[in-house]
C-alpha positions in Angstrom: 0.0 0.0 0.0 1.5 3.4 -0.9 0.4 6.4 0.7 1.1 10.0 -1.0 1.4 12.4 1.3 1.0 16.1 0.4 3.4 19.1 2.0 0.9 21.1 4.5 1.2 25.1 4.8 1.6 27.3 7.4 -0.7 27.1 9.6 -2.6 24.4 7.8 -4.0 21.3 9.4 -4.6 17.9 8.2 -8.7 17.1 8.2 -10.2 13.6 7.8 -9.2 11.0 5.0 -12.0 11.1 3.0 -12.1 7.1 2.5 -11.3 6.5 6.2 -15.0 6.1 7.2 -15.9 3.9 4.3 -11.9 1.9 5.3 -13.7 1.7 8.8 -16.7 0.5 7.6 -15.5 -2.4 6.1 -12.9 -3.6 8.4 -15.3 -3.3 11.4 -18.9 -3.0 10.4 -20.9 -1.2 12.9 -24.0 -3.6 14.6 -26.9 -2.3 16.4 -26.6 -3.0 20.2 -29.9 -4.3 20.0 -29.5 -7.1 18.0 -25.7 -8.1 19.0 -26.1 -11.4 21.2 -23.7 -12.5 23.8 -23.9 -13.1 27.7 -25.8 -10.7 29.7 -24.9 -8.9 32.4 -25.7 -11.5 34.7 -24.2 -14.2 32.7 -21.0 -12.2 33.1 -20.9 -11.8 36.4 -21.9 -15.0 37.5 -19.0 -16.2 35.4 -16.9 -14.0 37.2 -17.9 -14.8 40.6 -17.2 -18.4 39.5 -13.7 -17.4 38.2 -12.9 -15.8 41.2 -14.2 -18.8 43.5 -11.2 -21.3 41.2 -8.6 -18.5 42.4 -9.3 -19.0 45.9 -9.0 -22.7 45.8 -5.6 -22.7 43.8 -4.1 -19.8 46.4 -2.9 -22.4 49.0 -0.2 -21.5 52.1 3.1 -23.6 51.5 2.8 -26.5 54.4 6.1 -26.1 56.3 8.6 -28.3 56.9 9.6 -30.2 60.4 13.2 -28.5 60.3 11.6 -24.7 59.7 9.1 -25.2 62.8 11.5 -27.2 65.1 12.0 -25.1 68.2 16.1 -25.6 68.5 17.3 -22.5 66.8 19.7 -23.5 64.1 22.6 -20.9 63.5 26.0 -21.2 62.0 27.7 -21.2 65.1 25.5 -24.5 66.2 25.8 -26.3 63.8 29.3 -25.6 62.3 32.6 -25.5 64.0 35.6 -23.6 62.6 39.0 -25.4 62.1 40.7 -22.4 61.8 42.4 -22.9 58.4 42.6 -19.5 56.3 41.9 -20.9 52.6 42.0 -17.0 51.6 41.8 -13.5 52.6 40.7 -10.0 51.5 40.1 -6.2 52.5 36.6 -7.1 54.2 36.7 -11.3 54.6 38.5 -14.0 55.0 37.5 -17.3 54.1 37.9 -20.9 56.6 37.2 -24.2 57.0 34.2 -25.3 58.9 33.5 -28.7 60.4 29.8 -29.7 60.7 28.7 -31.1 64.3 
């Protein structure tokens, strides 16, 4: 499709194609709302009430697991024990080996 587009004066605007309407017309035809048939209002909603029902029962709390609820705190310090073996250091860190209890 070519379009030919024509230079625009001062002050000049651009006004309506004069086939856009009859382009429109034929790519969507207009329908009177009185004769398109679908779902009604209450069709629709119930639909959505429905929708939002399936939501509910998919949204389900992740069960937790016995080591997340046990009551003996588990921190580094409990459950690792450092050898003391520097395997590298930096300007903030330094890096050892840990032996697990």
């Amino acid at each position: 499709m070519v379009n030919h587009l024509e230079p625009l004066l001062e002050g000049q605007t651009a006004g309506p194609h004069p086939l856009r309407e009859e382009i429109e017309e034929q790519a969507c035809p207009r329908q009177d709302p009185s004769q398109v048939s679908g779902p009604t209002k209450f069709d629709r909603d119930a639909a959505i009430a429905a929708q939002k029902e399936e939501a509910k029962k998919g949204r389900r709390k992740k069960k937790r697991t016995a080591s997340s609820t046990s009551l003996a705190s588990n921190t580094f310090q409990e459950l690792y024990r450092l050898t003391g073996e520097v395997l590298g250091q930096g300007a903030y860190a330094s890096v050892q080996t840990c032996v697990n209890i």
